[in-house]
N, CA and C atoms as a LAMMPS dump frame, in Angstrom:
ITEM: TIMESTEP
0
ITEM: NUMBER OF ATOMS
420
ITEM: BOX BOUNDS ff ff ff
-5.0000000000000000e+02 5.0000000000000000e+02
-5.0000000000000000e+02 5.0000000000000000e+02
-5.0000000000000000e+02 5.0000000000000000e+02
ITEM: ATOMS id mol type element x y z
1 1 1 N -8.843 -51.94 -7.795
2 1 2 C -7.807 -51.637 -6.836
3 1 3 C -6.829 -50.595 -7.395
4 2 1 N -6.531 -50.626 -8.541
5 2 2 C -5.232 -50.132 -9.135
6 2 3 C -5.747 -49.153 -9.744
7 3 1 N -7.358 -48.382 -9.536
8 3 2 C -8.35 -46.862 -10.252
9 3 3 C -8.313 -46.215 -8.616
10 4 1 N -8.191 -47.207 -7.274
11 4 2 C -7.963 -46.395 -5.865
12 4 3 C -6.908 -46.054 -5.717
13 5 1 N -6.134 -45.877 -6.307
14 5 2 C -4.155 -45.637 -5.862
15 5 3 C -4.255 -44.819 -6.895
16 6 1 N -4.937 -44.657 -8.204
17 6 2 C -4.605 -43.369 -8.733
18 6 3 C -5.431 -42.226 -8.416
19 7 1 N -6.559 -42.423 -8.041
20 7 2 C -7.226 -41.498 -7.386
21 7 3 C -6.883 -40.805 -6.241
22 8 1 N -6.135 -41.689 -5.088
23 8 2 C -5.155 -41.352 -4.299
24 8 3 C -3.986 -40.781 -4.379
25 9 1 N -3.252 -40.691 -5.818
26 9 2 C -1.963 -39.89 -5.898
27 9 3 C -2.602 -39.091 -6.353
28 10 1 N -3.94 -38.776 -7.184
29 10 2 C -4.335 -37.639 -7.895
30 10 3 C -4.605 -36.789 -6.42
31 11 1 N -5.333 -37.255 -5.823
32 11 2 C -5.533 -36.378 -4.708
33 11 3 C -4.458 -35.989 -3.815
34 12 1 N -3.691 -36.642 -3.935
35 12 2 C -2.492 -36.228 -3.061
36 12 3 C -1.636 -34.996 -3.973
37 13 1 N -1.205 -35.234 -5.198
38 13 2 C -1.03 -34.162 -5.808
39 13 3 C -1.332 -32.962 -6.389
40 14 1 N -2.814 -33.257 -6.314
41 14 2 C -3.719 -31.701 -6.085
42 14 3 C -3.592 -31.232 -5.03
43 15 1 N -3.793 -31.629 -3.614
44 15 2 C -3.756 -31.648 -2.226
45 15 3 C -2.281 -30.41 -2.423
46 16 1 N -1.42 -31.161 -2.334
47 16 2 C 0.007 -31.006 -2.51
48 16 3 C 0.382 -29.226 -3.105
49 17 1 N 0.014 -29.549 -4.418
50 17 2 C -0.094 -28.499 -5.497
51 17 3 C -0.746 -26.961 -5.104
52 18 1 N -1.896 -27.563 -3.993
53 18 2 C -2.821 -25.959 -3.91
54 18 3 C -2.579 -25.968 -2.194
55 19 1 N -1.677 -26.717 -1.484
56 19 2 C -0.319 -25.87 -0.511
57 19 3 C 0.115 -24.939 -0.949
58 20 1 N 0.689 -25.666 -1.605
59 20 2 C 2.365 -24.866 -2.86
60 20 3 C 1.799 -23.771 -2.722
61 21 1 N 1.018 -23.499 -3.687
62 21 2 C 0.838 -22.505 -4.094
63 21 3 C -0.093 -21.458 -3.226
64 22 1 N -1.174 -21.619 -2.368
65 22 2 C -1.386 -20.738 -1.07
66 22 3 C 0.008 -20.237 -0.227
67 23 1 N 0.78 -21.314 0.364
68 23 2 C 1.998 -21.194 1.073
69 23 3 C 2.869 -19.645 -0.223
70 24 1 N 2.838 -20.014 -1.3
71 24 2 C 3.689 -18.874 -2.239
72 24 3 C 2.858 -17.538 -2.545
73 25 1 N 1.722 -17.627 -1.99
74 25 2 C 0.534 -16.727 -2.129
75 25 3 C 1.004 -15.407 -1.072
76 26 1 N 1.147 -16.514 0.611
77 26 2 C 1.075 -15.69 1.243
78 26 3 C 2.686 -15.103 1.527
79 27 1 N 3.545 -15.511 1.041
80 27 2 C 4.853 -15.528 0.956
81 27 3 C 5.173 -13.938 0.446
82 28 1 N 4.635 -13.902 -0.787
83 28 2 C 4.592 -12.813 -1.939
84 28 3 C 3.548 -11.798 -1.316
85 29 1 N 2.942 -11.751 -0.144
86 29 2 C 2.143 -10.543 0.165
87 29 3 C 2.617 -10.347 1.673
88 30 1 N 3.693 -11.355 2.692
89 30 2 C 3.616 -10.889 3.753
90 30 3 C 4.012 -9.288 3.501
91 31 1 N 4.311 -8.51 4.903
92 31 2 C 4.326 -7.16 4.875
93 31 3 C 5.027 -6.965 6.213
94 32 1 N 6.334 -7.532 6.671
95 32 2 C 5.769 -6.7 8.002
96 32 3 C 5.716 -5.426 8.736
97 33 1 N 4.742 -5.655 9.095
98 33 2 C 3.935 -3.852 9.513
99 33 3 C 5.147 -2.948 10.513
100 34 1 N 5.966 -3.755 11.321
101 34 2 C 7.06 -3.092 11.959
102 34 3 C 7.984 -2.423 11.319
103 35 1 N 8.17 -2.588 9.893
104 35 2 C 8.98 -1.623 9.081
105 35 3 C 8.459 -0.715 8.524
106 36 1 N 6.972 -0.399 8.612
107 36 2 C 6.276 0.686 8.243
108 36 3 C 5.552 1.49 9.304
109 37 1 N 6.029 3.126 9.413
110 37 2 C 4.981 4.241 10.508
111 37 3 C 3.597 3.606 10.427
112 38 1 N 2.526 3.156 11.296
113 38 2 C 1.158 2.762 10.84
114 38 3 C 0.819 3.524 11.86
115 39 1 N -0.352 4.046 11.613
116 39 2 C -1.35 4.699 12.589
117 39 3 C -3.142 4.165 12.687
118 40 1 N -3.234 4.32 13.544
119 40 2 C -4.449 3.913 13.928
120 40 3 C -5.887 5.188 13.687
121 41 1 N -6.425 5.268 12.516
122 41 2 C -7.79 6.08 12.45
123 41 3 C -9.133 5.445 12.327
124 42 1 N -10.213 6.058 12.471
125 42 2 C -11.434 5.764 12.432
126 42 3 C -11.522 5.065 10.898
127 43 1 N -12.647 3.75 10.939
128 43 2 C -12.836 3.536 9.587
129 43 3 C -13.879 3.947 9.169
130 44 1 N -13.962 3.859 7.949
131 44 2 C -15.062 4.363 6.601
132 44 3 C -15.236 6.033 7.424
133 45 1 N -13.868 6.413 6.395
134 45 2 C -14.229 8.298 6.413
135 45 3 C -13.623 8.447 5.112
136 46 1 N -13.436 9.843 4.728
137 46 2 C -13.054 9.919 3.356
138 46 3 C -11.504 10.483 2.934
139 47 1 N -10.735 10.194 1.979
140 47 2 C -9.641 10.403 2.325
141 47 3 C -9.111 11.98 2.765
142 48 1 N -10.174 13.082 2.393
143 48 2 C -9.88 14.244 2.947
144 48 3 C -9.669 13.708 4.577
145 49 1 N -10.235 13.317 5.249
146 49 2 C -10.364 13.135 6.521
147 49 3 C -8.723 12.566 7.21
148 50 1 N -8.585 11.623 6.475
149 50 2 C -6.762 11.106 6.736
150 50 3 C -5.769 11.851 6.542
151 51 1 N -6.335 12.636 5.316
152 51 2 C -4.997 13.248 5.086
153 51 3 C -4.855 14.932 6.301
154 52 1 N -5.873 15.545 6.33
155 52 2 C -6.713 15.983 7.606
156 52 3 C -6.031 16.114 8.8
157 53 1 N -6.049 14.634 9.609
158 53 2 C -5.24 14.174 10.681
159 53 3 C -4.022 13.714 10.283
160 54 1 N -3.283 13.325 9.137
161 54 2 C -2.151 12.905 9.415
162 54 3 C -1.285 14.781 9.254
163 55 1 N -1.467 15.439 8.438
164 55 2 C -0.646 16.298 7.958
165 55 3 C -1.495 17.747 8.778
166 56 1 N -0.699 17.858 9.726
167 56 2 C -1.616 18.973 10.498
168 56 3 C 0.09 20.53 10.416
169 57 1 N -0.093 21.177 10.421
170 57 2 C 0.573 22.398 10.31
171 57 3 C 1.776 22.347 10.796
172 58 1 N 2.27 21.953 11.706
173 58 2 C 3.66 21.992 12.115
174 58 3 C 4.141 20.761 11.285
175 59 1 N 3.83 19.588 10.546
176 59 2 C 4.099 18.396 10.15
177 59 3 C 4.4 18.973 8.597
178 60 1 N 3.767 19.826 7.611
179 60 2 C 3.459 19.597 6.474
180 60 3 C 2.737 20.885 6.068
181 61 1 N 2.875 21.295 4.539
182 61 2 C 1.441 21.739 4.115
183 61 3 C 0.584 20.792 3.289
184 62 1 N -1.164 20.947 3.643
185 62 2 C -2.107 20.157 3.499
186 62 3 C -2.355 20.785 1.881
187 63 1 N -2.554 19.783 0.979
188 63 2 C -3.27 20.114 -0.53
189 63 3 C -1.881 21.388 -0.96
190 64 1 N -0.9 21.388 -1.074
191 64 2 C -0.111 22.321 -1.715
192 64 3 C -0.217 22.279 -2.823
193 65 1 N -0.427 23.689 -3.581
194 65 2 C -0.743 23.238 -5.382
195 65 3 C 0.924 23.649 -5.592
196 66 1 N 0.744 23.521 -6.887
197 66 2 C 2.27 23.588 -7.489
198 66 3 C 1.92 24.538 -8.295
199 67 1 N 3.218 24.839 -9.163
200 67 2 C 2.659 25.644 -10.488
201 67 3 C 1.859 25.479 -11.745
202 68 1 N 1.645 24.005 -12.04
203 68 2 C 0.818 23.492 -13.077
204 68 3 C -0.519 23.114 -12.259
205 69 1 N -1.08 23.809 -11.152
206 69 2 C -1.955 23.617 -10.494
207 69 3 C -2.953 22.299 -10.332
208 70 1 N -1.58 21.498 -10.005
209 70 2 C -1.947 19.894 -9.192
210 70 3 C -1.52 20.187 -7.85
211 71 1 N -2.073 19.15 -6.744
212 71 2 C -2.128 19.478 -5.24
213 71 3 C -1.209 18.419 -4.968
214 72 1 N -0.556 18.545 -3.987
215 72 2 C 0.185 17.526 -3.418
216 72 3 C -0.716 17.462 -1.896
217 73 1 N -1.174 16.411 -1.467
218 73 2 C -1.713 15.919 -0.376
219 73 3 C -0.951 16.309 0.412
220 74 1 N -0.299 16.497 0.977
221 74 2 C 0.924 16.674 2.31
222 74 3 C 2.518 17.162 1.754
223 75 1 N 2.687 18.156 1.943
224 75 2 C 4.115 18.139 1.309
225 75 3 C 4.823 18.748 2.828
226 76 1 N 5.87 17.999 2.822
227 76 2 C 6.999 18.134 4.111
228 76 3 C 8.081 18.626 3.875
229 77 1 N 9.159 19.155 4.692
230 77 2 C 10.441 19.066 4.288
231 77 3 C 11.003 18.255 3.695
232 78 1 N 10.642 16.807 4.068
233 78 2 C 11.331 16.09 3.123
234 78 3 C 10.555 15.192 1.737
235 79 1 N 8.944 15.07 2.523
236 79 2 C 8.419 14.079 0.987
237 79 3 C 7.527 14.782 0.393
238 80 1 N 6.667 14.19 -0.413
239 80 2 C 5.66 14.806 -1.567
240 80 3 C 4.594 13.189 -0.872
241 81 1 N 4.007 13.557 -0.043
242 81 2 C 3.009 12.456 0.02
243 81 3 C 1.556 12.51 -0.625
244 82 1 N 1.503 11.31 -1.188
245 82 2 C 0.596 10.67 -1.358
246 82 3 C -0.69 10.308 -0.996
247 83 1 N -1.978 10.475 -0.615
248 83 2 C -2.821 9.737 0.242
249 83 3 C -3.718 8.849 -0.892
250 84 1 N -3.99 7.647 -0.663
251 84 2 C -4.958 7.103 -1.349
252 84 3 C -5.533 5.781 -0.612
253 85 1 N -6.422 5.338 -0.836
254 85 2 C -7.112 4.009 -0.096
255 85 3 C -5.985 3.172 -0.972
256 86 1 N -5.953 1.69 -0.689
257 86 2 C -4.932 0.884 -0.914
258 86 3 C -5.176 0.314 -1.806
259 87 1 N -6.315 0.26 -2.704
260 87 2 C -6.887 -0.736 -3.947
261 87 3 C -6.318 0.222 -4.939
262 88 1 N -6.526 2.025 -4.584
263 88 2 C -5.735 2.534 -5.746
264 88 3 C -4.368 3.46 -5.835
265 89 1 N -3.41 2.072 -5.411
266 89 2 C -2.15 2.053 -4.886
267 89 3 C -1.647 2.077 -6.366
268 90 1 N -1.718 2.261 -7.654
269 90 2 C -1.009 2.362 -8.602
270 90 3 C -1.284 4.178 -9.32
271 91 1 N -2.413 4.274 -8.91
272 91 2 C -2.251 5.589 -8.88
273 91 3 C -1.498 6.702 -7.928
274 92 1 N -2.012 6.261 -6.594
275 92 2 C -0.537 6.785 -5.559
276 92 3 C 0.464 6.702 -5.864
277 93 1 N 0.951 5.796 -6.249
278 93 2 C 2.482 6.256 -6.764
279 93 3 C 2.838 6.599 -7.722
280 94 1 N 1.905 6.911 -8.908
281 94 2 C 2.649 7.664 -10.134
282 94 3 C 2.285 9.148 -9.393
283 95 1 N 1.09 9.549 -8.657
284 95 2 C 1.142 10.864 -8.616
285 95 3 C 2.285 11.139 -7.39
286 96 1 N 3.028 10.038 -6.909
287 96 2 C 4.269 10.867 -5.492
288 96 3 C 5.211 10.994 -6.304
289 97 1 N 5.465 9.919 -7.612
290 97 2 C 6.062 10.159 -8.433
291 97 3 C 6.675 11.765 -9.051
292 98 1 N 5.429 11.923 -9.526
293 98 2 C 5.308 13.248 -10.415
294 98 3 C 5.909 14.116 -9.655
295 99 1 N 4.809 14.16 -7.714
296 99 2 C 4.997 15.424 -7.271
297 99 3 C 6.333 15.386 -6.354
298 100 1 N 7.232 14.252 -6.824
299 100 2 C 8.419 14.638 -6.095
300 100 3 C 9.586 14.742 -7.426
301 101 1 N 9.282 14.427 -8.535
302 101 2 C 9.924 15.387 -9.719
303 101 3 C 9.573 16.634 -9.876
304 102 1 N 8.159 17.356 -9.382
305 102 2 C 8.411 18.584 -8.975
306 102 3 C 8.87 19.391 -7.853
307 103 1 N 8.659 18.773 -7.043
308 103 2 C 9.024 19.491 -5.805
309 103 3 C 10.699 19.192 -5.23
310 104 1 N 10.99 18.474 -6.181
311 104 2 C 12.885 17.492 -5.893
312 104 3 C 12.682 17.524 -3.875
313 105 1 N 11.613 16.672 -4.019
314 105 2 C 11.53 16.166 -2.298
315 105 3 C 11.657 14.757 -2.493
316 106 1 N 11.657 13.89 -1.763
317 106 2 C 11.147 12.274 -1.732
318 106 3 C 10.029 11.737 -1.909
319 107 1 N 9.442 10.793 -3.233
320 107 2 C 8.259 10.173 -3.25
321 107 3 C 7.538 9.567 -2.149
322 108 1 N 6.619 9.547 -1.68
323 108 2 C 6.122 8.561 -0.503
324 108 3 C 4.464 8.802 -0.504
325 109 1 N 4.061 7.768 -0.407
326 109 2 C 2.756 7.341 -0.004
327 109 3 C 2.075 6.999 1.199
328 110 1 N 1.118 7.27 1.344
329 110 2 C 0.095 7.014 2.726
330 110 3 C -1.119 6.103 2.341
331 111 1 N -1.174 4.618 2.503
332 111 2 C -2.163 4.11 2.024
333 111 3 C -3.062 3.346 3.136
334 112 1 N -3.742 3.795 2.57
335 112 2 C -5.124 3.603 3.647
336 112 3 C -5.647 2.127 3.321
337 113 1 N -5.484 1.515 4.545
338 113 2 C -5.776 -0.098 4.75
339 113 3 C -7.422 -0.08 5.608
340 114 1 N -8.288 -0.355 4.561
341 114 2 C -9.463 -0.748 5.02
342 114 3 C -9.711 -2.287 5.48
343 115 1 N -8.758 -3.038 4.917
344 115 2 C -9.296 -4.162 5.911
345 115 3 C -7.856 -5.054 5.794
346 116 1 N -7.548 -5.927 6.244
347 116 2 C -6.36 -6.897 5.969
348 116 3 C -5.93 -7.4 4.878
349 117 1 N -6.86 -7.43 4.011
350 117 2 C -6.404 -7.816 3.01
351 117 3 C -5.559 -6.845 2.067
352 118 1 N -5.652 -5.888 2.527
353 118 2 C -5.235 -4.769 1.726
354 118 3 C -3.924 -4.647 2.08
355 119 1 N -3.281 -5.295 2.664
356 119 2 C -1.932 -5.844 2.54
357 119 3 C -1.111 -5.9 0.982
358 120 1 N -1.705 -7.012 0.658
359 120 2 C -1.279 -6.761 -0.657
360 120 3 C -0.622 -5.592 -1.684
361 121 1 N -1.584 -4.885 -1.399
362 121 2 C -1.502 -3.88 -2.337
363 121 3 C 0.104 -3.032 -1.969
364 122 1 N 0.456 -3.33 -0.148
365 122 2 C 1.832 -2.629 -0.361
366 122 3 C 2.795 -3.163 -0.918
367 123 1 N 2.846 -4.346 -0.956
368 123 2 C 3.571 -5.319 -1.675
369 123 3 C 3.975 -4.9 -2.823
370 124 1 N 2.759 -4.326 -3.873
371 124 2 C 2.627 -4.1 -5.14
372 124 3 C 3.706 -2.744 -5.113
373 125 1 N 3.42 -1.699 -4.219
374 125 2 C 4.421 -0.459 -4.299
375 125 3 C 5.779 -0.767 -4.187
376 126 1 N 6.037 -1.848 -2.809
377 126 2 C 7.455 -2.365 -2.86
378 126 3 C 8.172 -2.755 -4.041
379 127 1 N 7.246 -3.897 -5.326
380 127 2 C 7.729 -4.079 -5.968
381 127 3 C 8.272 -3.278 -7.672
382 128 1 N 7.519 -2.037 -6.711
383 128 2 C 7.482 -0.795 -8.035
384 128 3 C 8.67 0.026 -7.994
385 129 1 N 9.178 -0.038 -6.845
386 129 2 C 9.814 1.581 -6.716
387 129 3 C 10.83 1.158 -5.223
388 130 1 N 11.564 0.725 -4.98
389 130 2 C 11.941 0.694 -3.827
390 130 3 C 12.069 2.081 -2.579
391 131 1 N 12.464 3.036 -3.493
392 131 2 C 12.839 4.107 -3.504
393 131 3 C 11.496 5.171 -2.624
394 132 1 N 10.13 4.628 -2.594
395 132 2 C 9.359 5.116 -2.335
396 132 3 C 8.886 4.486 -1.045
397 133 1 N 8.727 5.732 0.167
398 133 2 C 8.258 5.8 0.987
399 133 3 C 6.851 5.498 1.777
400 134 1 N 7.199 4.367 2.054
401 134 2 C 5.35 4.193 2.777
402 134 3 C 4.945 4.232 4.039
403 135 1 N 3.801 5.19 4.308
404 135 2 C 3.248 4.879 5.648
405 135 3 C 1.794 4.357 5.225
406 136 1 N 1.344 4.055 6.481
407 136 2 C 0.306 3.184 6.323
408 136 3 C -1.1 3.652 7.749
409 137 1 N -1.941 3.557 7.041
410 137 2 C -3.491 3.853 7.699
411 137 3 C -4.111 2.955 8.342
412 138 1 N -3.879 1.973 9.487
413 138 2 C -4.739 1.373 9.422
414 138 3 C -6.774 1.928 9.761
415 139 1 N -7.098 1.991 8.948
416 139 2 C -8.626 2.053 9.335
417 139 3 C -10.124 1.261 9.21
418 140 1 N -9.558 -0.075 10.019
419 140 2 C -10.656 -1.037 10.321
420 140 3 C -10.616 -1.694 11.688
């Protein structure tokens, strides 16, 4: 009797425990999408293709090199954007980084969300840089 009541709090406190911690999972990755520009493109194309349609001639210049002949994906009046798929969201932002210490414009990124889960990954920029600008792709 008294090996069923601990098996029962054991289960109740595992039970319990892997709430917790899903519930703090999704806590730490919501996003909501209403505070970020999102646009709607075709999925599985390549990021030439996004950056393509988002940054068209009156918006931006497309691939601007600089003088140490690196490209900035989109450069605007005001940012140095970024384009990258969302898994390699730590490289997007060191290079909006860079190219808005050269260009003394605003850092910002464009990350391309292939599926929902890729949520996350803006999370990860939020918690890098406040300072940096995100729009967002959805393409799935």
């Amino acid at each position: 009797m008294r090996k069923k009541f601990q098996n029962k709090i054991a289960t109740f406190v595992v039970t319990f425990l892997l709430m917790f911690s899903g519930f703090y999972y999704l806590g730490l990755n919501y996003v909501p999408l209403e505070l970020y520009d999102t646009q709607v493109m075709p999925a599985n194309q390549k990021e030439d293709f996004y950056v393509t349609q988002w940054c068209k001639s009156d918006f931006g210049r497309k691939e601007a090199v600089l003088w140490d002949m690196t490209r900035v994906d989109c450069l605007t009046k005001d940012y140095a954007i970024e384009f990258d798929f969302a898994k390699k969201w730590a490289e997007s932002v060191g290079q909006s980084l860079y190219y808005s210490e050269m260009t003394k414009k605003k850092p910002a990124v464009a990350l391309i969300l292939s599926n929902w889960a890729d949520l996350r990954f803006v999370k990860r920029v939020e918690r890098v840089d406040k300072d940096i600008q995100i729009f967002l792709i959805k393409a799935f």
